[in-house]
Structure formats: C-alpha cells, structure tokens
C-alpha positions as CSV (number, residue, x, y, z in Angstrom):
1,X,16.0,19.8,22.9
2,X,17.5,22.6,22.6
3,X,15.7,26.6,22.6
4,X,14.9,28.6,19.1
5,X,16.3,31.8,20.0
6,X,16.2,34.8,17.8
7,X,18.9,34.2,15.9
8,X,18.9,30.3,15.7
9,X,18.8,28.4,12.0
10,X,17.1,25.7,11.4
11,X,18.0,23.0,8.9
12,X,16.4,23.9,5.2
13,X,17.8,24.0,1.5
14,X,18.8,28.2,1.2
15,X,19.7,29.1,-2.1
16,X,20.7,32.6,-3.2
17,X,18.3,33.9,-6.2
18,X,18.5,37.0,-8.6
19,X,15.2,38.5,-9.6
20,X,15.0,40.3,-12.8
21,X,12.8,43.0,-13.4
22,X,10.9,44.1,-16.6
23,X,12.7,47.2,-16.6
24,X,16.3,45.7,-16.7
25,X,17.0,46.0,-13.3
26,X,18.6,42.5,-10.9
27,X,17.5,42.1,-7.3
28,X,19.2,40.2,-4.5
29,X,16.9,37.2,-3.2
30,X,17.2,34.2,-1.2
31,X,14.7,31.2,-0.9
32,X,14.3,28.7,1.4
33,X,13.0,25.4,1.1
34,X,12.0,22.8,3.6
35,X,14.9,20.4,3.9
36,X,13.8,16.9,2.8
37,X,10.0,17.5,2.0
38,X,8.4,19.7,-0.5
39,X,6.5,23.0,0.7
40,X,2.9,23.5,1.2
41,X,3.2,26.8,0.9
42,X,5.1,30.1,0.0
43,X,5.6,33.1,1.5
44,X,6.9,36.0,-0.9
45,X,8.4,38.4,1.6
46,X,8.1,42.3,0.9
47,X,10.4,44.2,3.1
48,X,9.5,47.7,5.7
49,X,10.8,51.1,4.2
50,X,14.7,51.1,2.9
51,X,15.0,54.5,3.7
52,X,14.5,53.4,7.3
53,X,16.3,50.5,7.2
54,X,13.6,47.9,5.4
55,X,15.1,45.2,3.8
56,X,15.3,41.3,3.4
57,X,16.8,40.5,6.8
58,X,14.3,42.4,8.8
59,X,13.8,40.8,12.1
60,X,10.5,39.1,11.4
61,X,11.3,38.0,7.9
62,X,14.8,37.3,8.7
63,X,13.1,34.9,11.4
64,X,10.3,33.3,8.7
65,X,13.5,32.3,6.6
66,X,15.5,30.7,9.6
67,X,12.8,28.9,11.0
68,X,9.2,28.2,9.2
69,X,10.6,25.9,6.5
70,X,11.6,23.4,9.1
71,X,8.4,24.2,11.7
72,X,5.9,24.6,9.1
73,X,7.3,23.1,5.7
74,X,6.9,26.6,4.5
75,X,9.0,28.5,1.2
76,X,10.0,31.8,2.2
77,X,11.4,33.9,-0.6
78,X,13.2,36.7,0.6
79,X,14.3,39.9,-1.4
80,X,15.4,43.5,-2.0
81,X,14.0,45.9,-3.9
82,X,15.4,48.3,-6.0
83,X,18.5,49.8,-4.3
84,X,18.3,47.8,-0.7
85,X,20.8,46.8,1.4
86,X,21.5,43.7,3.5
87,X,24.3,41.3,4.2
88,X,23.0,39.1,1.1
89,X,24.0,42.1,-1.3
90,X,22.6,45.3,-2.6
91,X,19.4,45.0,-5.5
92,X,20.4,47.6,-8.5
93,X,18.6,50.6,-9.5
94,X,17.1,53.4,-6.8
95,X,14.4,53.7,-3.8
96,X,11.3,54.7,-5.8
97,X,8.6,55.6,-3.3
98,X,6.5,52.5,-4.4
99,X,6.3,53.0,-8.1
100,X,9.1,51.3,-10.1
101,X,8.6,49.1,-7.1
102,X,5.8,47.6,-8.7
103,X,8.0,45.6,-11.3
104,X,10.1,44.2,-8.2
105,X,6.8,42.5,-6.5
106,X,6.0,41.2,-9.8
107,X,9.8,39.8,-10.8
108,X,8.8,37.7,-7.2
109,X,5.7,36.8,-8.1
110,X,7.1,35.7,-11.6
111,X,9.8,33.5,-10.3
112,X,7.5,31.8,-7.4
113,X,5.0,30.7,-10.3
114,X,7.9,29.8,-12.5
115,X,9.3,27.3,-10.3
116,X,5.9,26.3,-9.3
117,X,6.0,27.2,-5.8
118,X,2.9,26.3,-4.2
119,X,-0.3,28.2,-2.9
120,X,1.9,32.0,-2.8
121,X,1.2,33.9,-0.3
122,X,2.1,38.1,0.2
123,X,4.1,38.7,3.3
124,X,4.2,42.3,3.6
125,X,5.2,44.3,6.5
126,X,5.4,48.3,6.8
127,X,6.0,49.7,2.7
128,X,5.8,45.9,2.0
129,X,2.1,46.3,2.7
130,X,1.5,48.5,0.5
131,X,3.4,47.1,-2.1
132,X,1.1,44.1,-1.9
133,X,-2.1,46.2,-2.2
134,X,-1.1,47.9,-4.8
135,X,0.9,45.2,-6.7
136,X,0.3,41.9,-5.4
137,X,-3.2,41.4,-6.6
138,X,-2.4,38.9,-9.3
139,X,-3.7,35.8,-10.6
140,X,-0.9,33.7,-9.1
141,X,-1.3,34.7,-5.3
142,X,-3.6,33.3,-2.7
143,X,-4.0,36.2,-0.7
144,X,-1.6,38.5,2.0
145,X,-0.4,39.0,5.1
146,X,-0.2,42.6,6.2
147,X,1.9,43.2,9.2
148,X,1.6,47.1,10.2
149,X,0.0,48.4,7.5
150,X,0.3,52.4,6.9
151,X,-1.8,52.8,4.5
152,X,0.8,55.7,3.4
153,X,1.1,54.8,-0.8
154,X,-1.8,52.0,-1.1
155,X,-5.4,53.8,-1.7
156,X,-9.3,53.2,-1.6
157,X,-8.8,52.3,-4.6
158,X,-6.2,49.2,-4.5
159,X,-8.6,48.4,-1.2
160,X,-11.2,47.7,-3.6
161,X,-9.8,45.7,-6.2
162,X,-8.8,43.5,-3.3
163,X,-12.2,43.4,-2.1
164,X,-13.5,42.4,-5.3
165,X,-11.3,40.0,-5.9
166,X,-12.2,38.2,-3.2
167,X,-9.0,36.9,-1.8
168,X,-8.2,36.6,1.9
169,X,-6.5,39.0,3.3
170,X,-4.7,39.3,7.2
171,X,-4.0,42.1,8.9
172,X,-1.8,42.7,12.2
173,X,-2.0,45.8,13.1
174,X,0.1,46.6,16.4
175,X,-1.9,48.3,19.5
176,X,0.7,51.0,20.0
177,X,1.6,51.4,16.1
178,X,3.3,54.5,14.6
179,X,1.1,55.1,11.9
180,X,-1.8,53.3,11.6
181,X,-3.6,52.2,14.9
182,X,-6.5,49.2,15.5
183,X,-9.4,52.0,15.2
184,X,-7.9,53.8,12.1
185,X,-7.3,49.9,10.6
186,X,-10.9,48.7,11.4
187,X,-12.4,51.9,9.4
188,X,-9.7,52.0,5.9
189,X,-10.3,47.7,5.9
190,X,-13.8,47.9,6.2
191,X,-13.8,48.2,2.8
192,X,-12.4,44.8,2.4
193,X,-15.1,43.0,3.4
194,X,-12.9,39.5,3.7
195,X,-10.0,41.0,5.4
196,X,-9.6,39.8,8.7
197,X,-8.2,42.3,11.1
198,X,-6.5,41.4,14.3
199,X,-4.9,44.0,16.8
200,X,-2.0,43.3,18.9
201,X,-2.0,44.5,22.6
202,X,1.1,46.2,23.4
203,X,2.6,45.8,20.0
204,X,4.4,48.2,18.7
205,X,5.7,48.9,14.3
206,X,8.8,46.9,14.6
207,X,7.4,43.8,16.5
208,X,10.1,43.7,18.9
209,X,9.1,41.4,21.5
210,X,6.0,39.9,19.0
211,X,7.9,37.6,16.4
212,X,6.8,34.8,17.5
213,X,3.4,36.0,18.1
214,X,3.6,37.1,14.5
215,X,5.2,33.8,12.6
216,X,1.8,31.7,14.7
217,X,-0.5,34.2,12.9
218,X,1.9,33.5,9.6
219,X,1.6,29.9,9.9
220,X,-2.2,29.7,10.6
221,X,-3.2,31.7,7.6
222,X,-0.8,30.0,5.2
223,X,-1.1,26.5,6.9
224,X,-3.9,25.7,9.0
225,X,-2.9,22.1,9.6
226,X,0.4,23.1,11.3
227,X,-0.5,22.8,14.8
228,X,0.1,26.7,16.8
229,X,1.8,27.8,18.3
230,X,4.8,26.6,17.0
231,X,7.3,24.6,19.1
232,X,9.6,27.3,21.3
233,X,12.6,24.2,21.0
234,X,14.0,22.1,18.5
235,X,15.1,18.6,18.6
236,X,17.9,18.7,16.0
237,X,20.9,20.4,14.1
238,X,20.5,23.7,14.9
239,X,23.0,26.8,13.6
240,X,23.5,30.2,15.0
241,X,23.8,33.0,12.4
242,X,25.6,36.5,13.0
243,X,23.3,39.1,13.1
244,X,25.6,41.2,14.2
245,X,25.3,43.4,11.1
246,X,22.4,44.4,11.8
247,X,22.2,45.8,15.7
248,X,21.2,49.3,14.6
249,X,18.4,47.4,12.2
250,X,15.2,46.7,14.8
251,X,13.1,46.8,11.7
C-alpha cells in the first residue's frame, strides 16, 4: 500500500478532448474514465477565474481527474474556457467575464450527453460557480457542486430558476473565504430552497489544506454508495505527475 499524495495518479483511461463551441471557437479538454469499469457518474469540471490563474489543472480539479475515477468509478471532464491556460494547451478565443462563456459550459454539457456519460453532475469552483448558475441549468444535468461560490456574475435571478427547477444543489463555502463567507452564503441560497449548504471551518478560497475534505463531499453527492471518506492509500500502480508547472498556481 502505498500513500495518495497530492500529486499521485491513479490508474484510469485519460483521453485528450476538443470542445467546440456554437460560436466557432475549440476548447482544450481532457476526460477521464474509470479504468476497466464503466462510470456511475460525471463530473463536468468548471474552472476558478483565468485572470487569476483558474484553469483545468486547478488543484482540486486537477486532483478529481488523478484520483476519483479509480476511488469512486467517477468521469471527470476537465476543460478551458475561452482563452485558458494550462499544460494540456490553451482554449481559443478571449476571457469574457462570464458571457461568451456561456457557450463553453454548454459545448461540455453537449459532449457529456453525446457520449452518453452518465448522471452529469456541475463541478464548479470560484467563476466556475457561477458559470453553473447561470448556464448549467439544463435538461441534461443532475444538479452542482459549488465550491466557494462568489456570487460575483450569477444573480437572484439564475438563484431562482435553480430553485424552481428543483435540482440539488451543494454548496462548500470556506469559513475564512475571500468573498463570500458561511453567513453571507446562508442568506443569497436561501432562495434555493434545495440547496444544501455546508461551511468549512478554517477553509480558506483555494482549499489548500481541504482537497481531500472536498473530493469526500464530491463523492457523496455524486455517489452515495462509495463508502467516505475515501481510502488515504492505494494498493496498486500508481504514477507521479509533474506539477511543477504550476507552483505559482495554488488555485
């Protein structure tokens, strides 16, 4: 048995993806796959703020990828928006302060339903979170996960359409946040009457410290079945990856 650190891969079939958008634009994706078992579920991972270094391979969903297909037979597709950065590649087009983002969450939503990925679930963290209020209210998704929601672009209104459609949603919303704090959270999701709302003592924006933590919350929501927390060591091929890339990147 060997420790899952925070950089340690387990086995699972990755595959680089290009999204394509409505409006012409291609986005750099990954998804992984559980290794010899179909998924559950899915997880359709919306990055934190580009401008402050958001993208596919942040921390928490860099750590979904590498570990939850094999833990918790799990799909995690991973992606850029418009004009991100990461290792993977850089998505085409321009930062658009959560408006022509809207055709990137649904080019992700598209292509989970098109190659019938089961029971999709929103991961948003940061902008991601509001990129699922605003956008990810579609037909095809089960509910979200909101991990540090702001609340900066998403309003009452996208609150409400979530309410009434009746799909679950999660919230993790860090003790010591930046921008949106467990007292703040409890008042702007009351208006969701199904949203479940957990705070996270001594959490902070970025997690640090709390991805585990986080990725047991995940895997409840998405998978109750899974027993959680999940196992801290793996019996198995295990690879390190270089994240070397990304030291100045806590987010």
């Amino acid at each position: 048995m060997a420790k899952i650190r925070g950089n340690s891969v387990l086995p699972a079939r990755r595959e680089p993806i290009t999204l394509q958008t409505a409006d012409e634009l291609s986005l750099v994706g990954e998804l992984a796959l559980p290794a010899e078992r179909d998924p559950v579920a899915t997880l359709v991972c919306l990055h934190p703020l580009p401008t402050h270094g958001g993208m596919m391979d942040s921390q928490i969903l860099r750590k979904a990828a590498f570990r939850l297909p094999a833990l918790a037979d799990l799909a995690v597709l991973r992606f850029n928006t418009r004009g991100t950065w990461s290792v993977q590649g850089t998505s085409e087009g321009e930062f658009d302060k959560a408006e022509g983002e809207r055709y990137d969450v649904a080019a992700a939503i598209e292509y989970a339903e098109f190659h019938d990925l089961p029971s999709i679930w929103l991961l948003g963290w940061s902008f991601g979170t509001d990129l699922a209020l605003m956008y990810g209210n579609d037909p095809a998704v089960v509910g979200a996960i909101l991990l540090s929601p702001p609340l900066r672009f998403a309003d009452e209104g996208h609150l409400k359409s979530w309410a009434d459609s009746g799909k679950r949603l999660k919230v993790l919303v860090p003790e010591l946040d930046d921008y949106l704090r467990p007292p703040e959270a409890r008042e702007r999701f009351a208006a969701v009457p199904q949203a479940e709302l957990v705070a996270v003592d001594g959490a902070k924006h970025l997690w640090v410290g709390d991805a585990e933590r986080v990725l047991d919350e995940i895997v409840a929501v998405v998978h109750p079945d899974a027993a959680v927390p999940l196992p801290a060591e793996w019996d198995g091929p295990m690879e390190t990856a270089d994240t070397s890339s990304y030291a100045g990147y806590a987010g």
